[in-house]
C-alpha positions in Angstrom: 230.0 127.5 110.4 229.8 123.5 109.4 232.9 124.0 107.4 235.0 125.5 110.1 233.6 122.2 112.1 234.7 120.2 108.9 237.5 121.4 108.9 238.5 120.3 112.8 237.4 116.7 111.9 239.7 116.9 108.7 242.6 117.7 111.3 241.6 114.8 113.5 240.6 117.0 116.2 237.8 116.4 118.5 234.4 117.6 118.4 232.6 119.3 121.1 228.7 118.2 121.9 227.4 122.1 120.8 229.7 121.2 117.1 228.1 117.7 116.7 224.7 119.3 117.5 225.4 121.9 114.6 225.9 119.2 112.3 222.9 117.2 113.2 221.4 120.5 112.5 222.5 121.1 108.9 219.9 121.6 106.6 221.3 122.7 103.5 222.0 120.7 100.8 225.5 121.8 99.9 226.2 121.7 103.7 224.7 118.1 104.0 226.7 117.2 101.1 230.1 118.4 102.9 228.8 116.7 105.7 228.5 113.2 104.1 231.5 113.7 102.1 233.9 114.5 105.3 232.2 111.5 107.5 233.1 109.2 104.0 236.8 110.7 104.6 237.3 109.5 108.2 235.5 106.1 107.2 237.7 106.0 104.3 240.9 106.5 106.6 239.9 104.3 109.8 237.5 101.3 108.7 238.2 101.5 104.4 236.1 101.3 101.5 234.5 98.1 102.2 230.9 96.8 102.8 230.8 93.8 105.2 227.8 91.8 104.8 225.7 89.9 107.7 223.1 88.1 106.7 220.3 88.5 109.1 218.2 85.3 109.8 215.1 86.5 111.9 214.0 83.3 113.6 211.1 84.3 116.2 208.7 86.7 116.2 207.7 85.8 119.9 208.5 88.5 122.0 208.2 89.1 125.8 208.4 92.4 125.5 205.9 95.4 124.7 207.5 98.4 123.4 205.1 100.9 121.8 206.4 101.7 118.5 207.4 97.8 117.7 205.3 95.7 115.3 206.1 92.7 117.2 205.2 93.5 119.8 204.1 91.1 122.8 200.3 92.8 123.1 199.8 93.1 119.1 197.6 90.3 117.9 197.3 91.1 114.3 200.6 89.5 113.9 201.0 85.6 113.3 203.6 84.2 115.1 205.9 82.1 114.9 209.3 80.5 115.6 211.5 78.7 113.4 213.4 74.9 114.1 216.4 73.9 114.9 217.3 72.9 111.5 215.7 75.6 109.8 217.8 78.5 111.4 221.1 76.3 110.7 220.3 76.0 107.1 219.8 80.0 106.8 223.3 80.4 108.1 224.8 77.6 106.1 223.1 78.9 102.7 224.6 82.6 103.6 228.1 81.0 104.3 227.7 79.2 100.2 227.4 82.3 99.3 230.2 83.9 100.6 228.8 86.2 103.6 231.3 86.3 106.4 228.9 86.3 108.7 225.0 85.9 110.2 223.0 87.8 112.0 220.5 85.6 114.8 217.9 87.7 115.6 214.2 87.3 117.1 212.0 88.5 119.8 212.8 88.5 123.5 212.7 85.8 125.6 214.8 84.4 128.6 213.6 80.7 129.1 215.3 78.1 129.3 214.2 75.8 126.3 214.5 79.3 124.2 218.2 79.4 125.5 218.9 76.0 124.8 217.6 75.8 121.3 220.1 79.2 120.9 223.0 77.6 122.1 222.5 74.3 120.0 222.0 76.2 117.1 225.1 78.2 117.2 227.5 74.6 117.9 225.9 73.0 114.9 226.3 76.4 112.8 230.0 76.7 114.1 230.1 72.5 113.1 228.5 72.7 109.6 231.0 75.7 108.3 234.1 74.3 110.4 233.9 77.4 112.2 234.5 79.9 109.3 230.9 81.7 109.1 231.0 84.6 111.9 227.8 85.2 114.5 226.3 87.7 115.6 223.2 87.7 117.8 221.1 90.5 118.4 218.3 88.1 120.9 217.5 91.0 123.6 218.4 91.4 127.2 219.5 88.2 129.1 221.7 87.1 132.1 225.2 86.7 132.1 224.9 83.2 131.8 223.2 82.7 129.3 225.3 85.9 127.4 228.3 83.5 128.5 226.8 80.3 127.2 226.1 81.7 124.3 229.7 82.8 123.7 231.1 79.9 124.7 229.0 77.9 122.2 230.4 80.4 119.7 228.9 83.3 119.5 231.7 86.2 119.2 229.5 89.6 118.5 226.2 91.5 120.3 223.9 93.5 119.1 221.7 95.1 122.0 219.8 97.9 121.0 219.1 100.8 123.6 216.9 103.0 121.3 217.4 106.5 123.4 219.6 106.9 126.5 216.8 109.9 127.3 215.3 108.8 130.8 212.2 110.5 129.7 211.8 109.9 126.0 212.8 106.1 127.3 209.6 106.0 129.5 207.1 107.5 127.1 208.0 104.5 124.7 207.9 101.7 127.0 205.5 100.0 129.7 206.3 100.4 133.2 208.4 97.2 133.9 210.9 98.4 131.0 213.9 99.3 132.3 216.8 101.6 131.0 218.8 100.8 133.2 218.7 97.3 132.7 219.7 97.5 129.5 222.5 99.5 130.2 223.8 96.8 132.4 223.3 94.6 129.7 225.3 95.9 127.4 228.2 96.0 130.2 227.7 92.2 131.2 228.1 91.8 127.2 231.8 93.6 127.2 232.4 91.1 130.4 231.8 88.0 128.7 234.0 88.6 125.9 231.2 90.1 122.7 232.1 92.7 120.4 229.3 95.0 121.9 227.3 96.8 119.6 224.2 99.3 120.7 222.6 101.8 118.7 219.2 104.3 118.7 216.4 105.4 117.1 216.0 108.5 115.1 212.8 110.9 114.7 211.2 109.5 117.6 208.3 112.2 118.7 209.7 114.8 121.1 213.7 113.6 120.6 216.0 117.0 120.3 219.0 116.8 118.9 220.1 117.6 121.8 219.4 113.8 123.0 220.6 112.7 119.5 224.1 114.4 120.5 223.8 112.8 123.8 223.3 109.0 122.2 226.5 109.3 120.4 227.9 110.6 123.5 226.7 107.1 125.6 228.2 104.8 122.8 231.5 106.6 123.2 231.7 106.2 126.7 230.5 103.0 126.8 233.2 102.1 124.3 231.0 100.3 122.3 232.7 98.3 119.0 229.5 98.2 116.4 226.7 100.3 115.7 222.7 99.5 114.3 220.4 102.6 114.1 218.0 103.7 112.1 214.9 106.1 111.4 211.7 105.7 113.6 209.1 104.3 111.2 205.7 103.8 112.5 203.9 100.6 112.6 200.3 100.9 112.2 199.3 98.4 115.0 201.0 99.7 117.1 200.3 102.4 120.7 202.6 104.8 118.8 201.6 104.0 115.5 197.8 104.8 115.9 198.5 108.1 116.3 200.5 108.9 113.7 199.5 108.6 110.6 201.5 107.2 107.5 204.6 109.5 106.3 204.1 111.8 103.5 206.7 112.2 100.9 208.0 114.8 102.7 208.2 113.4 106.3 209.6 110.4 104.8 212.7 112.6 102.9 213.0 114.0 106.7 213.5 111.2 108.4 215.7 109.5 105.9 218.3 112.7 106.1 218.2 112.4 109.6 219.2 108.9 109.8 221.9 110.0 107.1 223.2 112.9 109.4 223.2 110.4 112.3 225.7 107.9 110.8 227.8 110.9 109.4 228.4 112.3 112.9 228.3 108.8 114.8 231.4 108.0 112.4 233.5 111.1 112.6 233.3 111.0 116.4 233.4 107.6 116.9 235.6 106.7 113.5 236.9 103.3 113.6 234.2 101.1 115.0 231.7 99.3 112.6 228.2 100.8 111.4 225.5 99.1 109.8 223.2 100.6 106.9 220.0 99.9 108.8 216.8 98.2 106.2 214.7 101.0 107.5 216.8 103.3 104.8 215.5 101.5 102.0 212.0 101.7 103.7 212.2 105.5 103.0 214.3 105.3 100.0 215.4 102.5 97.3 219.0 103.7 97.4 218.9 104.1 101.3 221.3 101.7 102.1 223.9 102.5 99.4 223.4 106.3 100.9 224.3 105.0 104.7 227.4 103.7 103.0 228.5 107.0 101.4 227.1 108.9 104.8 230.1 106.1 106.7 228.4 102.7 106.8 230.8 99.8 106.5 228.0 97.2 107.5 225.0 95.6 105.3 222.9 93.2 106.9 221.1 91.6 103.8 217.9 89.1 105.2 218.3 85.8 104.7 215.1 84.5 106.4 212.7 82.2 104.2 210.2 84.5 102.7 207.3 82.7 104.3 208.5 84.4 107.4 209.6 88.0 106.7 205.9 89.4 106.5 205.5 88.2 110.0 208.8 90.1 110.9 207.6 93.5 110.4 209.1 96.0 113.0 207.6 99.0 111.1 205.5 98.9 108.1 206.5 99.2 104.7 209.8 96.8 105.7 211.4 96.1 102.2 212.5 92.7 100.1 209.7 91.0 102.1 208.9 88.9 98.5 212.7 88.9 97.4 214.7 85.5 97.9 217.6 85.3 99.6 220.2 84.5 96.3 217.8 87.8 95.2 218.8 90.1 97.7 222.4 89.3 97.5 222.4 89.8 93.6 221.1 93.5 93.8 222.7 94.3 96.8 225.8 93.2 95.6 225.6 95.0 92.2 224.2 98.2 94.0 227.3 98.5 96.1 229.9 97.6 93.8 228.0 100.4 91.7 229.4 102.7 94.3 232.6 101.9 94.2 233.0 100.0 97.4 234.2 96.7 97.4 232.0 94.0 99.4 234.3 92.2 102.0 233.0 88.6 100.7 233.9 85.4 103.4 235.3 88.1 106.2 234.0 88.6 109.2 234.8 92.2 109.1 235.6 92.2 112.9 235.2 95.7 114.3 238.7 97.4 114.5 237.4 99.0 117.4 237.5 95.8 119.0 241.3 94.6 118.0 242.5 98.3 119.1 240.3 97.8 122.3 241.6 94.5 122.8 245.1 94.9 122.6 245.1 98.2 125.0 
């Protein structure tokens, strides 16, 4: 049966939902394999054989928010918070644009006031200043207004990353408090696309009670959407967390689940929607060493290495057992970098990698 679906993709022909759905399905090995093989095929064709790095500077672990699976939570008070300076965060993206990375990655906990938004926007003029506007930015700092989205662009900013985690109505409210909205964040994402941001969204996968059914529907939403870049990973727990507490750690087994499952995702994310950009999410190599390297042989094109000083990163913990919490920045880059070549893709070193979603979007 997967073949014959395979075999459609092969001929450039669409997929229906009940065919994606089969795939997310596949459990046999040889079948997976096909799977992974014919989603490396389109990437191949539509985005190339190249790994674009981002180098992810986590600068805040404040956080207005109080989803129940997240380790920073706003209600978690084993965590030690903290929120880098001005100079600090500029100095991340200057040392990832020395050594070559096309772009970084400002991320942190939400907030929406108005110092918050001002240190932001600073940051990202004396970012664009400091590598005479060579070193790409994308921010992935939570829902905020369309000023402040157009601010940010204006100061320099050029790509979004706005999670939605699961267009599910139901599954959405099981996982967040009352004054969480869905449907805010949807609108977010479209006030993101009117200021001018390559948009990216994406979702997590394994989450108790999620069908594949809502997995099929997730793809379905960034389609329609028309979104230009992709971040998703596996639902790991985090022990101090609502949803954490009652789940205990993963067994070997669980762990091997959830990590083919966030393989299968970015297969059948990039055959349907083939040309925009998809990161190998960190929480791969949380349930495997070679995770990441697997994403981009599953139809990854994006690594986000972290480039945060390491006095920070255990403080940045989204789900436990987060990897390269001890390894240094010119570390992480070394392995990565010899890890991927050792794959045979090449690493896009001092390009943006702009999402050729975007330029085809753009231009129509």
């Amino acid at each position: 049966m997967s073949h014959n679906i395979l075999d459609k993709v092969d001929r450039d022909d669409e997929l229906t939902p009940a065919e994606m759905k089969a795939l997310l399905d596949i459990s046999d090995p040889a079948e997976l394999q096909a799977l992974y093989d014919c989603a490396y095929r389109v990437k191949a064709r539509y985005v190339g054989k190249v790994a674009y790095f981002r180098g992810i500077i986590e600068c805040s672990n404040i956080c207005v928010k109080d989803c129940y699976y997240c380790g920073i939570r706003k209600s978690n008070t084993q965590v030690e918070r903290f929120m880098m300076d001005e100079e600090e965060i500029v100095r991340e993206a200057v040392w990832a644009f020395e050594n070559e990375y096309g772009s970084a990655v400002i991320q942190s906990g939400e907030r929406q006031d108005s110092a918050y938004i001002d240190l932001i926007e600073r940051v990202i003029k004396r970012i664009k200043e400091r590598t005479d506007g060579k070193l790409g930015i994308t921010l992935s700092l939570g829902e905020q207004t369309e000023e402040t989205y157009r601010r940010w662009r204006e100061a320099g900013a050029h790509r979004y990353l706005l999670r939605i985690e699961t267009t599910s109505p139901e599954l959405y409210r099981r996982f967040h408090p009352a004054d969480h909205s869905l449907e805010v964040r949807k609108n977010c994402l479209a006030l993101l696309k009117k200021t001018g941001y390559q948009v990216g969204t994406g979702v997590m996968m394994g989450l108790p009670g999620q069908t594949s059914e809502d997995l099929v529907n997730d793809i379905l939403f960034m389609k329609e959407i028309d979104v230009d870049m992709i971040g998703m990973g596996p639902y790991i727990p985090h022990r101090d967390t609502p949803m954490g507490k009652k789940i205990p750690p993963y067994t070997d087994g669980q762990r091997q689940a959830a990590l083919i499952l966030g393989l299968k995702m970015i297969a059948v994310t990039r055959i349907t929607l083939k040309d925009v950009n998809i990161a190998a999410a960190t929480a791969l190599q949380a349930l495997e060493h070679t995770g990441r390297e697997m994403g981009l042989q599953c139809g990854a094109n994006v690594i986000m290495p972290n480039v945060t000083e390491t006095d920070y990163r255990p403080n940045y913990r989204l789900y436990d057992n987060k990897p390269c919490l001890d390894e240094n920045s010119s570390m992480c880059r070394g392995c990565l970098t010899h890890r991927i070549q050792g794959i045979g893709e090449t690493i896009g070193f001092n390009e943006w990698g702009d999402s050729r979603h975007y330029a085809k979007r753009m231009r129509s």
